[in-house]
N, C-alpha and C positions, 0 to 999 in steps of 0.2 A: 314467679313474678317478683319484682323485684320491689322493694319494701323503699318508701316515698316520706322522709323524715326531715323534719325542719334542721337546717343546718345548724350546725356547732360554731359560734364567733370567741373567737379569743382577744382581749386586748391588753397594753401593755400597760403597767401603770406610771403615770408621769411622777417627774422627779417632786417631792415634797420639801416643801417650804425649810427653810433652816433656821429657827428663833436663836437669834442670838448673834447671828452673821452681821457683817454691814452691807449693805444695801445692793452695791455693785454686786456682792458675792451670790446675794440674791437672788440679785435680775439675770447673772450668769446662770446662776441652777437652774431658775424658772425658763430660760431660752433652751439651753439645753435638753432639758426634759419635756417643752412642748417640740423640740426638734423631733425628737425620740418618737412621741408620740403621732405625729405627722405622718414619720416615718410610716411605722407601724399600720396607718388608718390608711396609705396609701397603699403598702403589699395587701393588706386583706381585700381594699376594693378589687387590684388586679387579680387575687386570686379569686376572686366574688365572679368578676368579669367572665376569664374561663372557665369556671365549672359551668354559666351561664353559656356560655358560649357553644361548651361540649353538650351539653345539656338536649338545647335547639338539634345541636347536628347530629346526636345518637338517635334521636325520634324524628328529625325531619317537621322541627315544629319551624315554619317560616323560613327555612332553608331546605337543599336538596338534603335527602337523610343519607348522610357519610360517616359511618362509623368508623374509618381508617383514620377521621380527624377529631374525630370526638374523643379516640383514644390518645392523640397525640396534645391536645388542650388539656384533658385531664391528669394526663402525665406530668406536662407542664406546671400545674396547680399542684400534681401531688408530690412534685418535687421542692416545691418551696413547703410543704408544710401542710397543707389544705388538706384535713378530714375527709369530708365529703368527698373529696376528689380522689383519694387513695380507697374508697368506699365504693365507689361508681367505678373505678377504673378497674378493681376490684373483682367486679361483677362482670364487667366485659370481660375478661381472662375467664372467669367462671362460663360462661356461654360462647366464647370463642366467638365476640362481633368486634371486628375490628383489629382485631391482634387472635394469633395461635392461641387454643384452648389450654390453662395451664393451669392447675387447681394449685401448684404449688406458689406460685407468683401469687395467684388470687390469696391464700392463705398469707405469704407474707403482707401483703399491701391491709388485707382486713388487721393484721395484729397492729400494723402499726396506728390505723384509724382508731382501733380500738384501746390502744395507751394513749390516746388523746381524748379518749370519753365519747368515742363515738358508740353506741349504743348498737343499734343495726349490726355493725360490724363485728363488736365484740357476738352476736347471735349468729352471724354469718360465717362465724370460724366453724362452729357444731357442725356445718355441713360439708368442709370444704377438708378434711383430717388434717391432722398436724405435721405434715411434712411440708414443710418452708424452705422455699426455692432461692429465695432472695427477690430481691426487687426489682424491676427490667433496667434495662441497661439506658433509658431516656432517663430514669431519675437520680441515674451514677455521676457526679460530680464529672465535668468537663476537665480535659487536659489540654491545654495547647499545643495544639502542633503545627508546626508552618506546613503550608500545603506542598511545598517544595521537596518534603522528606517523608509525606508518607508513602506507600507500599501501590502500587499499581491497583490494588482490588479495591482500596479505601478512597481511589479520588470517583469522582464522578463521572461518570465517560461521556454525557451531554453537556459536560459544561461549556465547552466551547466548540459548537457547530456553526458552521457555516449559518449566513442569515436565511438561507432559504431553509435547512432545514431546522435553523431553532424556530422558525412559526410551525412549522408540524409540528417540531416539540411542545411545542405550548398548547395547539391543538388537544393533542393527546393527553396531555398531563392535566387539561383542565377537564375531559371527559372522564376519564379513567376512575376518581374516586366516584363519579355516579355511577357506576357498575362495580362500586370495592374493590376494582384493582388499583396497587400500587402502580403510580407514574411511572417507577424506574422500571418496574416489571412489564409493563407495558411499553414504553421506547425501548427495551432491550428485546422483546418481539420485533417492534419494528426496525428495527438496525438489522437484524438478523433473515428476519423476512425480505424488504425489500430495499432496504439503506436509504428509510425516509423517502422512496420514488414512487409517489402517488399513482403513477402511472404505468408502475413495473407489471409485467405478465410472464411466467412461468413456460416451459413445456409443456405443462398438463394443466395448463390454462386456468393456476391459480392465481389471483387481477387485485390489484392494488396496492394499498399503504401497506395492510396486514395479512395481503395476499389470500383471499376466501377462494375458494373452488365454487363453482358456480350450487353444485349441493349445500357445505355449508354455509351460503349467501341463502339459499330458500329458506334454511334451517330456522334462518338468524334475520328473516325479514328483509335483507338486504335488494334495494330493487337497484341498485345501480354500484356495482363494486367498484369504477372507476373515477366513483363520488366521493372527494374524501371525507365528510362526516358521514355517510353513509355506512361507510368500508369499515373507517373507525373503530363506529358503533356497532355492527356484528363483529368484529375481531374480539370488542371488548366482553360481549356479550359470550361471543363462546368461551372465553379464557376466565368470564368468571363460572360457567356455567363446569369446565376442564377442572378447576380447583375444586370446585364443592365435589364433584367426583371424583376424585383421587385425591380428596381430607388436606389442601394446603401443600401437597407435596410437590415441590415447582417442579423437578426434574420431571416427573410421569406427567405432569400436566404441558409443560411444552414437548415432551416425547409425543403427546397426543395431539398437540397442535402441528406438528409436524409430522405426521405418519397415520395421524388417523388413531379415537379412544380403542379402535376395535382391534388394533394391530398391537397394541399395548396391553390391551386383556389377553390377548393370544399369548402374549409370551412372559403377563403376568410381570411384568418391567421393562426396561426400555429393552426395546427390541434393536437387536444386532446388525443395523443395518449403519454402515459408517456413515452416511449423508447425518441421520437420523442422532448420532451419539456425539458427532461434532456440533448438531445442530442444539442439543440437550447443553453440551460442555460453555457454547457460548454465553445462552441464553444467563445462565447462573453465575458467569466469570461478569457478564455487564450486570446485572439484578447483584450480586453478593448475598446472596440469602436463600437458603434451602427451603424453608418453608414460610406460606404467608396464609394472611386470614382467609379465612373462607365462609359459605353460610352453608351448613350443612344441611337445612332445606331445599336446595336448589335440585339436589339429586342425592341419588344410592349409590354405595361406593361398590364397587364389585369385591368381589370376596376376598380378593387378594390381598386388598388393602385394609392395613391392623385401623381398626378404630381410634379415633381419638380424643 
């Protein structure tokens, strides 16, 4: 259980008086130094802000409970600086809510809480060994780069759809963190599955956005697969239900939305079927990313797959 500690405030001290100066010289230092200060009482309230913020969203206190954004607010915060925030975000890498389980991220993020006098933390390294990963890649200084010159995998492949189907997109992308899946891992299902066609149906008469087969529509509640928040929500429903059981690994978990989890236990990885390995190669060329959060309550992972 994770240890509930009043936060750590820091603040700057303002510029001090100069006996002896003239007046003007003064009133310069003393503007100056309540600038400073301003400053200062401004970044702590917005980092105050999101750890508040993530706070709400990792327990679902007065919001839907989304820890995929709880971890990105805290990120936020514990990239300017914010204890608490590199504390908590800390914890999520330790428990694997919201982000991939990683004890060594979690170890770097507590040391650094813990050279700022966070207490909690510096206790939280005892359990976490001292092999430090570094920091995640949200609180690595930004580079600018014109959108014009990055690499095909780095641009975003929804950014510019069509108006019919950027409202699905938005659809989806505003359902999606209420079942912990990533947006983008979710539109690159449906691009893949049905090219955003609400309406699409299969040969083997799998029907809609995220194309369910009339079995996984029973599975997943689904009483009208041609509905699309209905469709949606079992597509979303099975693919988080596909990650908690094959541990975050997106490739076996779209192998599985695509072929079925039982045809992927048979052959213990993506099974050998080319519909099935082109259908794997897309999903993760649009998503960029090999593995994502998962709840490992959700299910048991088959044997095959290494713990994490």
């Amino acid at each position: 259980m994770r240890m509930a500690l009043p936060r750590i405030h820091f603040s700057c001290p303002t510029a001090a008086s100069s006996v002896g100066w003239v007046v003007a010289g003064t009133l310069a230092l003393a503007t100056i130094g309540q600038a400073s200060a301003d400053q200062s009482d401004t970044t702590t309230k917005v980092r105050s802000s999101l750890v508040t913020q993530a706070l709400a969203y990792e327990h679902g206190e007065g919001v839907a409970k989304d820890p995929i954004k709880a971890a990105a607010l805290y990120c936020e915060a514990a990239r300017s600086g914010d204890a608490e925030a590199q504390f908590s975000l800390g914890w999520m890498y330790v428990n694997g809510r919201g982000v991939a389980r990683d004890d060594g991220t979690a170890a770097s993020l507590f040391a650094l809480a813990a050279e700022a006098g966070h207490e909690a933390a510096r206790n939280a390294l005892k359990f976490v060994g001292d092999q430090r990963t570094g920091v995640p890649d949200c609180m690595r200084p930004d580079e600018p780069v014109a959108s014009d010159t990055l690499p095909p995998e780095d641009r975003d492949p929804f950014a510019e759809l069509p108006a019919e189907k950027q409202k699905i997109a938005n659809l989806v992308s505003t359902l999606a963190p209420t079942y912990t899946v990533a947006p983008r891992l979710a539109l690159a299902v449906v691009a893949v599955e049905s090219n955003f066609d609400p309406m699409a149906q299969s040969p083997k008469d799998a029907r809609g956005l995220m194309q369910l087969i009339p079995k996984t529509a029973n599975r997943f509640r689904v009483k009208n697969a041609f509905d699309l928040r209905d469709n949606v929500r079992g597509g979303l429903a099975y693919l988080r239900w596909l990650l908690s059981y094959y541990r975050g690994e997106v490739a076996l978990a779209a192998a599985a939305y695509n072929a079925g989890e039982g045809v992927v236990d048979k052959y213990r990885g993506i099974p050998p079927y080319p519909e099935t390995r082109d259908y794997v190669r897309r999903v993760l060329a649009l998503f960029g990313n090999e593995r994502h959060p998962y709840d490992p309550e959700l299910a048991t992972p088959p044997a095959f797959v290494a713990p994490r």
